[in-house]
C-alpha positions as a Markdown table, in Angstrom:
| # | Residue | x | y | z |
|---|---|---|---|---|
| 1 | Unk | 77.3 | 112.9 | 49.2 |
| 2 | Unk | 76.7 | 111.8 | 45.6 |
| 3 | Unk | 74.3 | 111.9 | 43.0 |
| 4 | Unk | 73.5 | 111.0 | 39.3 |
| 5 | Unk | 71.8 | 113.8 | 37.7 |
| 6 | Unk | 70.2 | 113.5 | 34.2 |
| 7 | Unk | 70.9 | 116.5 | 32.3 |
| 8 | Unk | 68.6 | 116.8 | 29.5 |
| 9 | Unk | 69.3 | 120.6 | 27.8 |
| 10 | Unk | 66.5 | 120.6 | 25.3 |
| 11 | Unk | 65.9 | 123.0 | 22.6 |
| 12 | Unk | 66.3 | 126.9 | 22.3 |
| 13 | Unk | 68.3 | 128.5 | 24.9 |
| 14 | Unk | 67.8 | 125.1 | 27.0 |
| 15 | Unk | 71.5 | 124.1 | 26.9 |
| 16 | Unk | 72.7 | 128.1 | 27.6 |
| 17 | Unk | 70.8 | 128.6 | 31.3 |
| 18 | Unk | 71.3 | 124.7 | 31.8 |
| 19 | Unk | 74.9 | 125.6 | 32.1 |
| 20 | Unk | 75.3 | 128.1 | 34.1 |
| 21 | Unk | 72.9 | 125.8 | 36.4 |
| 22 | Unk | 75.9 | 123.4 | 36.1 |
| 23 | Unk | 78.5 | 125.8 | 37.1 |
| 24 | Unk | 76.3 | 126.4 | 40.4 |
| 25 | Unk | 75.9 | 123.1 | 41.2 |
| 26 | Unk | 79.6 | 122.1 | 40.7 |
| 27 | Unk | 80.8 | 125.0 | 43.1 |
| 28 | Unk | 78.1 | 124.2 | 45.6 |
| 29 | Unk | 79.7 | 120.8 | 45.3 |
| 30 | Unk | 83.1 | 122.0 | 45.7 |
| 31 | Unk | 82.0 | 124.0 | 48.5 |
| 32 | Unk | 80.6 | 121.1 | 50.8 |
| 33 | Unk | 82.3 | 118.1 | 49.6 |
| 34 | Unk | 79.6 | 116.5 | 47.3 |
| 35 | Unk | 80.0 | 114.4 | 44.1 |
| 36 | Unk | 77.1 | 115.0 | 41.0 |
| 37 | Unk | 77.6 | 112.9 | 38.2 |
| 38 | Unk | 75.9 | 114.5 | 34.6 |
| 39 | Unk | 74.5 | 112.4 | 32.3 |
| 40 | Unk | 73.4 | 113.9 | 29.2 |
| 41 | Unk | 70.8 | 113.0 | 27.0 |
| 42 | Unk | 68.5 | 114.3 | 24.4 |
| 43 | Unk | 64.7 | 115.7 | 24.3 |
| 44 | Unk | 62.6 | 117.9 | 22.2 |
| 45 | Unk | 63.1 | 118.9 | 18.7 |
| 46 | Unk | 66.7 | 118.1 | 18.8 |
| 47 | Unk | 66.1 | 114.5 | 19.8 |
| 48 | Unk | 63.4 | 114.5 | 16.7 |
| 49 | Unk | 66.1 | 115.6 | 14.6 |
| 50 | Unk | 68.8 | 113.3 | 15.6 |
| 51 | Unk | 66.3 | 110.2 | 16.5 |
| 52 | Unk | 63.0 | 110.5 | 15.2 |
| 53 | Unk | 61.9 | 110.1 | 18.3 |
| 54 | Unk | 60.9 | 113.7 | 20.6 |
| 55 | Unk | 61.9 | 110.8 | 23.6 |
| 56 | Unk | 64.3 | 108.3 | 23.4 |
| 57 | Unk | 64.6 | 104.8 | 25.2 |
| 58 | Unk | 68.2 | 106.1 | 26.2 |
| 59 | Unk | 66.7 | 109.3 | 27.8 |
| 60 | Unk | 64.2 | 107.5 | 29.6 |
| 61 | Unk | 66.7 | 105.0 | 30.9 |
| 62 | Unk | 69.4 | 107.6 | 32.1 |
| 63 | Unk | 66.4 | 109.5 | 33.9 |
| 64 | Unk | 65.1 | 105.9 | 35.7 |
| 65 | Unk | 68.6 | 105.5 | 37.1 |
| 66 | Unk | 69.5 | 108.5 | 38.5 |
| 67 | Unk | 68.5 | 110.6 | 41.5 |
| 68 | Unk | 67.3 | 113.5 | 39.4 |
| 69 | Unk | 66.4 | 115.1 | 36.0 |
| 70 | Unk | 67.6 | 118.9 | 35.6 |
| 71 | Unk | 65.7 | 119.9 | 32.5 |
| 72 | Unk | 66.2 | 123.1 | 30.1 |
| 73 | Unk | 63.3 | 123.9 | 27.9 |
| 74 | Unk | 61.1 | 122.6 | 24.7 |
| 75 | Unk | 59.7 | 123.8 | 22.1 |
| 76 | Unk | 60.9 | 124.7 | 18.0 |
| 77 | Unk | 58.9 | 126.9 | 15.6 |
| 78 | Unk | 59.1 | 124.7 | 12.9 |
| 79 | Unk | 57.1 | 122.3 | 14.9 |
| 80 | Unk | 54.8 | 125.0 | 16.6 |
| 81 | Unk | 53.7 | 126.6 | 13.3 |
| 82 | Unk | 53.1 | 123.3 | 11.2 |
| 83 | Unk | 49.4 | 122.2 | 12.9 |
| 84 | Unk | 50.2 | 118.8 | 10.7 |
| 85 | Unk | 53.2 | 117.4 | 12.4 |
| 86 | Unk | 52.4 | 114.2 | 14.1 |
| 87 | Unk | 55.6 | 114.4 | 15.9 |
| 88 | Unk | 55.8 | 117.0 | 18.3 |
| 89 | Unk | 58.8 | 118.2 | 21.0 |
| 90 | Unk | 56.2 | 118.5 | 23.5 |
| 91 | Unk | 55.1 | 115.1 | 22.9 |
| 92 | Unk | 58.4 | 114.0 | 24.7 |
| 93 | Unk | 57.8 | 116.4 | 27.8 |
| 94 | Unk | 54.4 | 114.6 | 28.1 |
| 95 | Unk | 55.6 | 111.5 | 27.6 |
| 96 | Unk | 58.3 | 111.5 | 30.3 |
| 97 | Unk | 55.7 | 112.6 | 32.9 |
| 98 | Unk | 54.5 | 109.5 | 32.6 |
| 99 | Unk | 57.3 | 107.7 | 32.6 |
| 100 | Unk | 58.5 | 108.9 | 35.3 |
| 101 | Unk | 54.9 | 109.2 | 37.2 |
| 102 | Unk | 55.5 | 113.0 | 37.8 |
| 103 | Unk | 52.3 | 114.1 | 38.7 |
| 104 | Unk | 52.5 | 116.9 | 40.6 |
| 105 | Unk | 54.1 | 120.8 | 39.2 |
| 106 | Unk | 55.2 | 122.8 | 42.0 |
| 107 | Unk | 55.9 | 126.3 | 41.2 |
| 108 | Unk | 56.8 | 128.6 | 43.7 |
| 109 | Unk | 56.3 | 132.4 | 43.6 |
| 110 | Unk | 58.5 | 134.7 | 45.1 |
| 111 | Unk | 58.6 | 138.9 | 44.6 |
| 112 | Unk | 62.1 | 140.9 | 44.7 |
| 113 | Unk | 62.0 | 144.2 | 46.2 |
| 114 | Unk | 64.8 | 145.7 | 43.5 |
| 115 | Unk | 62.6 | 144.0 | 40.8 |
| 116 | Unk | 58.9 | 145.2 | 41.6 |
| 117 | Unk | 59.2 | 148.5 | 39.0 |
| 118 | Unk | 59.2 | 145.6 | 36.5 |
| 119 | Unk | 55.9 | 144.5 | 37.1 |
| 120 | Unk | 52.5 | 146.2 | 35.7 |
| 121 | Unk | 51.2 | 145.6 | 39.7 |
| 122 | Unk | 51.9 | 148.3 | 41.9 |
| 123 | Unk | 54.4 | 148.0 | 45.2 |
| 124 | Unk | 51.8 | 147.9 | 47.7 |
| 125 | Unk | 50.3 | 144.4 | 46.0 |
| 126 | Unk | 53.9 | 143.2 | 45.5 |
| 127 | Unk | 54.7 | 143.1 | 49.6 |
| 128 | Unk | 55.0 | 140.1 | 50.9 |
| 129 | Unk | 53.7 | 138.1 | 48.1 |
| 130 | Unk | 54.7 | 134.4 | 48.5 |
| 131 | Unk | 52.9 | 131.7 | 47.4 |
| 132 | Unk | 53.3 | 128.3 | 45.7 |
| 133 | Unk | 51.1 | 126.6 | 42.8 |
| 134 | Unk | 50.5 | 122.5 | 42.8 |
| 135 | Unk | 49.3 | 121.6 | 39.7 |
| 136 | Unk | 48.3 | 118.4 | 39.0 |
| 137 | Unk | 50.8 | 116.8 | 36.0 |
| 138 | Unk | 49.6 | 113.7 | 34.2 |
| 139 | Unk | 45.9 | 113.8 | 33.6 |
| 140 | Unk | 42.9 | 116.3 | 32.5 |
| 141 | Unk | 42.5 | 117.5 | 29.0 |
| 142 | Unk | 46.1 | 117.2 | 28.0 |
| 143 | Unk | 46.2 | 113.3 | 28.4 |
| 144 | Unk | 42.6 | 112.8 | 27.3 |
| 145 | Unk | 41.5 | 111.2 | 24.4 |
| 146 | Unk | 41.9 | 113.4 | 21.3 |
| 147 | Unk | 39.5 | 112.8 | 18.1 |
| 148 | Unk | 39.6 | 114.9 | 14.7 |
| 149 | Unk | 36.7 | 114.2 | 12.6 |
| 150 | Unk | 37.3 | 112.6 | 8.8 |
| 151 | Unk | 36.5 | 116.2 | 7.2 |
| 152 | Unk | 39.1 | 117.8 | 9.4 |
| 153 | Unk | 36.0 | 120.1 | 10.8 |
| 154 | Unk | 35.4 | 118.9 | 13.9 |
| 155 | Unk | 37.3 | 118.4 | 17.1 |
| 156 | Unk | 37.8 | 117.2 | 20.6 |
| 157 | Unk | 39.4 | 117.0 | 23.7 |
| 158 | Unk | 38.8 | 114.6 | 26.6 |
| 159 | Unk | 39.1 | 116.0 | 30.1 |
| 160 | Unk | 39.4 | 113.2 | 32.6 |
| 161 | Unk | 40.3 | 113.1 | 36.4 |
| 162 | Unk | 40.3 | 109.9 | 38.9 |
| 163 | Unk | 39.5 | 110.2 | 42.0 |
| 164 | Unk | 42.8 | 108.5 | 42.9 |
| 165 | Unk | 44.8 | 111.4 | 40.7 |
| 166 | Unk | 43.2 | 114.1 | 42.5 |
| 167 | Unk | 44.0 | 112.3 | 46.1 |
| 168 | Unk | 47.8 | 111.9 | 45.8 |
| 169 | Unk | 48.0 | 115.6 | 44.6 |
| 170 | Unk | 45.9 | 117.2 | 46.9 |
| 171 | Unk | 47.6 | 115.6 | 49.9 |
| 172 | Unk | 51.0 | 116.9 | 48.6 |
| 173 | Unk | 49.3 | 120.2 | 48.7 |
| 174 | Unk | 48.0 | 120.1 | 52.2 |
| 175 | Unk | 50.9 | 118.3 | 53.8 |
| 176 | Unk | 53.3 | 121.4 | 52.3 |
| 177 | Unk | 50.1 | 124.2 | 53.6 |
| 178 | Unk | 51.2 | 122.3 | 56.9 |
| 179 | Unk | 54.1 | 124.1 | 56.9 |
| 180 | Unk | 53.7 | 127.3 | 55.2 |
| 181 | Unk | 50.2 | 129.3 | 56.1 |
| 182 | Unk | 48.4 | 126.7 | 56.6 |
| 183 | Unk | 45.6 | 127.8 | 53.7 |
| 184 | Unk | 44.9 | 126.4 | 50.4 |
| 185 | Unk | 42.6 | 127.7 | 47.4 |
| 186 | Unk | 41.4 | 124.7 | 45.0 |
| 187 | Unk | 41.2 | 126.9 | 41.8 |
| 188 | Unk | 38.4 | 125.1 | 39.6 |
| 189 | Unk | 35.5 | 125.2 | 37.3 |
| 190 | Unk | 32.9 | 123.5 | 39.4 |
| 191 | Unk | 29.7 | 125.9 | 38.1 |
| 192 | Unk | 30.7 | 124.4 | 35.1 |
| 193 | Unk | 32.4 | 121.2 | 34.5 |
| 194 | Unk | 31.7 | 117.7 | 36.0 |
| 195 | Unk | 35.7 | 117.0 | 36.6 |
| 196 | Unk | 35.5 | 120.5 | 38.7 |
| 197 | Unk | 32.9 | 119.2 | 40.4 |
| 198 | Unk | 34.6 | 115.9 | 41.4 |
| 199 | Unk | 38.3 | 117.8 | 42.2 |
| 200 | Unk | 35.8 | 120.2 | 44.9 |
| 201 | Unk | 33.7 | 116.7 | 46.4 |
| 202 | Unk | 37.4 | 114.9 | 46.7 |
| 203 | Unk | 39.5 | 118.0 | 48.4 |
| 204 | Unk | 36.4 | 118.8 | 50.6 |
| 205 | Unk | 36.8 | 115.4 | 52.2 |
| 206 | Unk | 40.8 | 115.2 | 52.1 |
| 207 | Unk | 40.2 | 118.5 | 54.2 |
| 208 | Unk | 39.0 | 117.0 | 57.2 |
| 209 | Unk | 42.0 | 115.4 | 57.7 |
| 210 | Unk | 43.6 | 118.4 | 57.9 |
| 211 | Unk | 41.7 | 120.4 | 60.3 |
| 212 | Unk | 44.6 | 123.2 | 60.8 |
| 213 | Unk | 44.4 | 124.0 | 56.9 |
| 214 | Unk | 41.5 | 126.8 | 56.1 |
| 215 | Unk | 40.7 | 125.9 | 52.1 |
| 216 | Unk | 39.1 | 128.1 | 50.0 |
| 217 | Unk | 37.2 | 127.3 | 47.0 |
| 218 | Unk | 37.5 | 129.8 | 44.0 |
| 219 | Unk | 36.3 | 129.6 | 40.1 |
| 220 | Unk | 39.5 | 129.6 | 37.6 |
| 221 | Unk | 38.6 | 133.3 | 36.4 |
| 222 | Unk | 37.8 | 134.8 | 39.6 |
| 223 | Unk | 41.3 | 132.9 | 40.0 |
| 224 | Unk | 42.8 | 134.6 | 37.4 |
| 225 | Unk | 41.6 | 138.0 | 38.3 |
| 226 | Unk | 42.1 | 138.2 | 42.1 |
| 227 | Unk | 46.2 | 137.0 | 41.5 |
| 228 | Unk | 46.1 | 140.4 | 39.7 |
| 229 | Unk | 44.1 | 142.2 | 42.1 |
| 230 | Unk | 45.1 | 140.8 | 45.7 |
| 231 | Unk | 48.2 | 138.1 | 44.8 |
| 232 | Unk | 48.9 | 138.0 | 48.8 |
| 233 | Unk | 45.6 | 136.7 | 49.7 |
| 234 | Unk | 47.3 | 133.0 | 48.3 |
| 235 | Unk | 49.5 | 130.6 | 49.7 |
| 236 | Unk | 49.3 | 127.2 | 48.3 |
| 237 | Unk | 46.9 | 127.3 | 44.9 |
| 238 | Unk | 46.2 | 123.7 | 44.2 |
| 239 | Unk | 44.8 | 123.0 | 40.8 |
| 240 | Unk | 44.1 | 121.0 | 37.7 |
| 241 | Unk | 46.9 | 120.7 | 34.9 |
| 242 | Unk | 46.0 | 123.0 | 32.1 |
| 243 | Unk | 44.2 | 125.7 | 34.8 |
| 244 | Unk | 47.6 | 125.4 | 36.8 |
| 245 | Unk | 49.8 | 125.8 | 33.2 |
| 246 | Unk | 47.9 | 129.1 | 32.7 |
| 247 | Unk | 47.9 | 130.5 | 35.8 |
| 248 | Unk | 51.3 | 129.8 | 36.5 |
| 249 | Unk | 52.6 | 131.6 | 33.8 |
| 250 | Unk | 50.1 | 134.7 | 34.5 |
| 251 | Unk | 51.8 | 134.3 | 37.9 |
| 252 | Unk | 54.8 | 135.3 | 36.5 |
| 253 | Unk | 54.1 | 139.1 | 36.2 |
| 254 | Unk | 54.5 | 139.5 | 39.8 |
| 255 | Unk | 58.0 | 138.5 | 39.9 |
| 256 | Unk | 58.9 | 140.8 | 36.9 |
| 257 | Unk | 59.6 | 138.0 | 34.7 |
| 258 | Unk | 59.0 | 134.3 | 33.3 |
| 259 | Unk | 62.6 | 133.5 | 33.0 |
| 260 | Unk | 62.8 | 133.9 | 37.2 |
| 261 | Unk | 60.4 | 131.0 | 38.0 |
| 262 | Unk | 61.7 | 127.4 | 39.0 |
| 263 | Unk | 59.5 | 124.5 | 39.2 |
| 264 | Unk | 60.0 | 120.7 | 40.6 |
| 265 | Unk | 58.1 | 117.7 | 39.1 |
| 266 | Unk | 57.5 | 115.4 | 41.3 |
| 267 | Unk | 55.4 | 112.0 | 42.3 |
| 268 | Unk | 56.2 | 107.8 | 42.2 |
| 269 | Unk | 59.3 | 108.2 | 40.3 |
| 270 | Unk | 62.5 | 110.1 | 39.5 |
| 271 | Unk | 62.0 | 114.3 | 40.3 |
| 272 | Unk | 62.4 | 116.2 | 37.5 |
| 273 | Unk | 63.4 | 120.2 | 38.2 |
| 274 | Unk | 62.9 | 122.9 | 35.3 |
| 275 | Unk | 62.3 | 126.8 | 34.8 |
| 276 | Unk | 58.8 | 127.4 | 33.5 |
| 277 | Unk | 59.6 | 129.5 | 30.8 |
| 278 | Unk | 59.7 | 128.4 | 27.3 |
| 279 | Unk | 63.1 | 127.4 | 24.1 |
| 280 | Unk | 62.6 | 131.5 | 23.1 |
| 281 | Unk | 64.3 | 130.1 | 20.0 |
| 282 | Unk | 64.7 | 133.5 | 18.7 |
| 283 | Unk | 67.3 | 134.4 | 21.5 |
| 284 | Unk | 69.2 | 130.8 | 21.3 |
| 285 | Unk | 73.2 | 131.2 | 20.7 |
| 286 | Unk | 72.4 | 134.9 | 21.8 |
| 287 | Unk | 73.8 | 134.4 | 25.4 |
| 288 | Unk | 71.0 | 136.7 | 26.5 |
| 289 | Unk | 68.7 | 134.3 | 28.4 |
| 290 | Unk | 67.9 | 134.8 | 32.0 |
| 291 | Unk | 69.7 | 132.0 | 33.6 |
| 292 | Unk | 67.7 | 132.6 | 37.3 |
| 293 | Unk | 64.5 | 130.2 | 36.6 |
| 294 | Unk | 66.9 | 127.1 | 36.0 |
| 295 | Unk | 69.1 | 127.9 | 39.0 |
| 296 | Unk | 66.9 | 128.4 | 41.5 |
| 297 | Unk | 65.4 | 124.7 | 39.9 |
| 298 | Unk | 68.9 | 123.6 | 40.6 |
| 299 | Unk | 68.3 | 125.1 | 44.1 |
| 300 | Unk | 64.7 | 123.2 | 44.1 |
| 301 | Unk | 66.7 | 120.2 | 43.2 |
| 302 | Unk | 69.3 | 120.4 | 46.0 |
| 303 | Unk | 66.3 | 121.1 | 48.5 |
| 304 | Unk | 64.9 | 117.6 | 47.1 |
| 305 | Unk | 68.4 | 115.7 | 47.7 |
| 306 | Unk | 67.6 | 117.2 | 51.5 |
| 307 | Unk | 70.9 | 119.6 | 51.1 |
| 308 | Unk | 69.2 | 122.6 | 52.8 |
| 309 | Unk | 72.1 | 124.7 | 53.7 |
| 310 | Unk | 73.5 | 124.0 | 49.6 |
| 311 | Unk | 69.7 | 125.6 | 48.4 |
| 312 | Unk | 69.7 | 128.3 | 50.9 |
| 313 | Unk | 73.4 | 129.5 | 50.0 |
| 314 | Unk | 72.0 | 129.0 | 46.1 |
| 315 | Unk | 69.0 | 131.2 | 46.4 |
| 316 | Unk | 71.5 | 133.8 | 48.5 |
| 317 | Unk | 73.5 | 134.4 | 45.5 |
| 318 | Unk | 70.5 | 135.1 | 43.2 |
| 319 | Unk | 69.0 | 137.6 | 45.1 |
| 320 | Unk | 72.9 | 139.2 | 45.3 |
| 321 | Unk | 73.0 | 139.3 | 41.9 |
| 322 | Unk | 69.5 | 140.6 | 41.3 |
| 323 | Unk | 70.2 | 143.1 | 44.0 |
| 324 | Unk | 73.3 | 144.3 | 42.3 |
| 325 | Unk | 71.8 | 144.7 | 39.2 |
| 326 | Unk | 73.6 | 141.5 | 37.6 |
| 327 | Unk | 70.5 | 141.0 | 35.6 |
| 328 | Unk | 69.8 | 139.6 | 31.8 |
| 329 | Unk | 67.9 | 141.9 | 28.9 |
| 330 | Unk | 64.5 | 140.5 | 30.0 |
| 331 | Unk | 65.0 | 142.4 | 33.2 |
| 332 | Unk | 66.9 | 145.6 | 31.8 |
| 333 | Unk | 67.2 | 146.2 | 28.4 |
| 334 | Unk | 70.0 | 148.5 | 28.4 |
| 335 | Unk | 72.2 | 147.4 | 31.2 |
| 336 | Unk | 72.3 | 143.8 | 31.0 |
| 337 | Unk | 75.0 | 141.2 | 31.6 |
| 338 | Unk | 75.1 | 137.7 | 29.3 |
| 339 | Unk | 73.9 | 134.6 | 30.6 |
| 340 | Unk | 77.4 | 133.1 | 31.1 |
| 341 | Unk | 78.3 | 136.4 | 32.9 |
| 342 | Unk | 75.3 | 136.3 | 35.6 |
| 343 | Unk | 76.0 | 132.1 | 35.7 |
| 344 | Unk | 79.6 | 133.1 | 36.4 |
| 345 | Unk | 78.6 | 135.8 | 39.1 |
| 346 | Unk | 76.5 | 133.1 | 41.2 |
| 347 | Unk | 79.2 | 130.6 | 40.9 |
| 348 | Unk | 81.4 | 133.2 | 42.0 |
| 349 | Unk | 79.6 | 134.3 | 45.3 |
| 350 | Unk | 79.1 | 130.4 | 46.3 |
| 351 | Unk | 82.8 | 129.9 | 46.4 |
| 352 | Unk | 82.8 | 133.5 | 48.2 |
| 353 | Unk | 84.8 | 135.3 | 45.7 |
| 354 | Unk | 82.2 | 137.9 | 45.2 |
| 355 | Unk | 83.6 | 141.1 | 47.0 |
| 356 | Unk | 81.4 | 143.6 | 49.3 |
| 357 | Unk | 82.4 | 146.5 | 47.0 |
| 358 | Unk | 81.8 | 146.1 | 43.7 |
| 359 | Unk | 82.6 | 148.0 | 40.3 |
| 360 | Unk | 80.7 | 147.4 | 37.3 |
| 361 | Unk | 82.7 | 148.6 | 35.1 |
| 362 | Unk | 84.9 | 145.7 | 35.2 |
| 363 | Unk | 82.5 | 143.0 | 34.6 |
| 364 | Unk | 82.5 | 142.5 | 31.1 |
| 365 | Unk | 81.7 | 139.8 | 28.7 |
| 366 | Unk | 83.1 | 136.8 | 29.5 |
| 367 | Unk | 84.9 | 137.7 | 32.5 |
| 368 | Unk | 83.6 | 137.4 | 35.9 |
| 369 | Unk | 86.3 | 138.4 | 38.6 |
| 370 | Unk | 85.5 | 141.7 | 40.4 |
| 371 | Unk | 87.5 | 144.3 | 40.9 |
């Protein structure tokens, strides 16, 4: 089979875990006969730098004609501590939602037993944790209508939701419950807000047409509390877009880390797949970032082309490398392995070259063969 992938690397350590996503896609392709073409474009502060522009018409146009979008990250501190910069990297993130009519986040959450010392939870709340979070993409107080008053004091932010937006998400949410647990918790606001209010009315009557599902109905900081307290009690969280950006990344925890999470964008046009963490521009060039979040988006991406077998094999060799210890600094300080290292591990164990008896001592920087 073969595809056109849009590469777009981004800012910060972006283009470092991006790569190593490469290498795993190119020996999954090797491994079962498939083509993927790259294209690589530009987004983010670099694209501001180069173009101007945080988006450009090319990057657009590359991600309308191909079959995906693997993303990296966005984000620059020069741009996130100026609070007067009308152009913005995150403007182009926002932007290509749009374009591309992404407007539902899935992010799942998964827990690894030889990673749950690294999580402020306990064990016994870390069993069998598994749950996924839909969060609604391109509308709510993000997209809303943004005012600044002419003595600077004043401020607002627009939080709008259509009926119609809420629909095409929510059935997304249920059709996937379908096949997991068959429960959903719509995480909202309703005691207070009127959108709340309409996202409860709207999934309460997209409900009935999924009698198997159970939904539950829970206030955004109960929400936040009871992820903490019971995180098992979930299975599919659907949500709003800046509720489901916050509680997402408080999700985190209960893997061990941020830089472990994939996510898939998804809707009318072209799927875009990225890891949830941020650019950490302070570790870029550092080859110290954990490569596992854009992976397992590669793997997320490769379950969206329908190659099942190609994710399964891809999520198999993260959890051997997590299980061997082949882990970045985020996930042990002091015996870590670089970003290319743990990219060249995974690529390694997909073209079965990763041996049953492994020592450590011969893994070194730059290297990946075994011995």
């Amino acid at each position: 089979m073969e595809k056109k992938i849009t590469v777009i690397c981004g800012d910060g350590i972006g283009p470092e875990v991006t790569k190593q996503s490469i290498k795993v896609l190119n020996a999954v392709a090797e491994q079962f006969n498939h083509k993927f073409n790259y294209d690589q474009q530009i987004m983010g502060a670099c694209a501001i730098d180069k173009t101007g522009d945080p988006l450009p018409q090319a990057t657009i146009d590359s991600c309308k004609n191909s079959d995906a979008v693997l993303f990296g990250a966005i984000g620059h501190p020069k741009y996130d501590n100026d609070p007067h910069a009308k152009v913005r990297p995150e403007q182009g993130l926002l932007r290509i939602r749009k374009e591309l009519q992404l407007y539902a986040n899935i992010r799942p959450i998964s827990t690894y037993p030889t990673l749950q010392h690294l999580s402020p939870l306990k064990p016994d709340r870390l069993q069998d944790v598994d749950l996924v979070i839909y969060r609604e993409l391109t509308g709510g107080i993000y997209f809303g209508e943004k005012t600044l008053s002419d003595d600077k004091n004043t401020a607002s932010d627009l939080c709008l939701y259509t009926k119609a937006e809420i629909e095409r998400v929510a059935h997304l949410a249920f059709n996937h419950a379908m096949n997991r647990k068959k429960k959903i918790t719509l995480v909202d606001k309703a005691n207070v807000l009127e959108t709340s209010r309409l996202w409860r009315k709207v999934v309460q009557e997209i409900a009935q047409q999924y009698p198997e599902v159970a939904v539950d109905y829970m206030f955004v900081d109960n929400a936040s509390m009871q992820l903490i307290i019971k995180p098992k009690q979930f299975d599919v969280i659907l949500t709003e877009n800046m509720f489901g950006d916050i509680i997402s990344d408080e999700a985190s925890v209960l893997s061990g880390s941020i830089g472990l999470l994939p996510s898939s964008s998804i809707g009318s046009g072209t799927a875009l797949f990225e890891p949830i963490h941020g650019s950490y521009p302070q570790g870029a060039g550092k080859d110290i970032a954990n490569p596992v979040g854009s992976v397992l988006s590669a793997a997320m991406m490769l379950d969206y082309f329908e190659m099942y077998e190609e994710a399964a094999l891809v999520r198999r060799a993260v959890s051997w490398a997590l299980e061997h210890g082949f882990v970045s600094q985020d996930i042990d300080s002091v015996n870590y392995y670089s970003t290319s290292v743990i990219g060249d591990l995974m690529k390694d164990f997909i073209e079965q070259k990763a041996p049953s008896e492994i020592n450590k001592k011969y893994v070194v920087l730059g290297k990946s063969t075994i011995i």
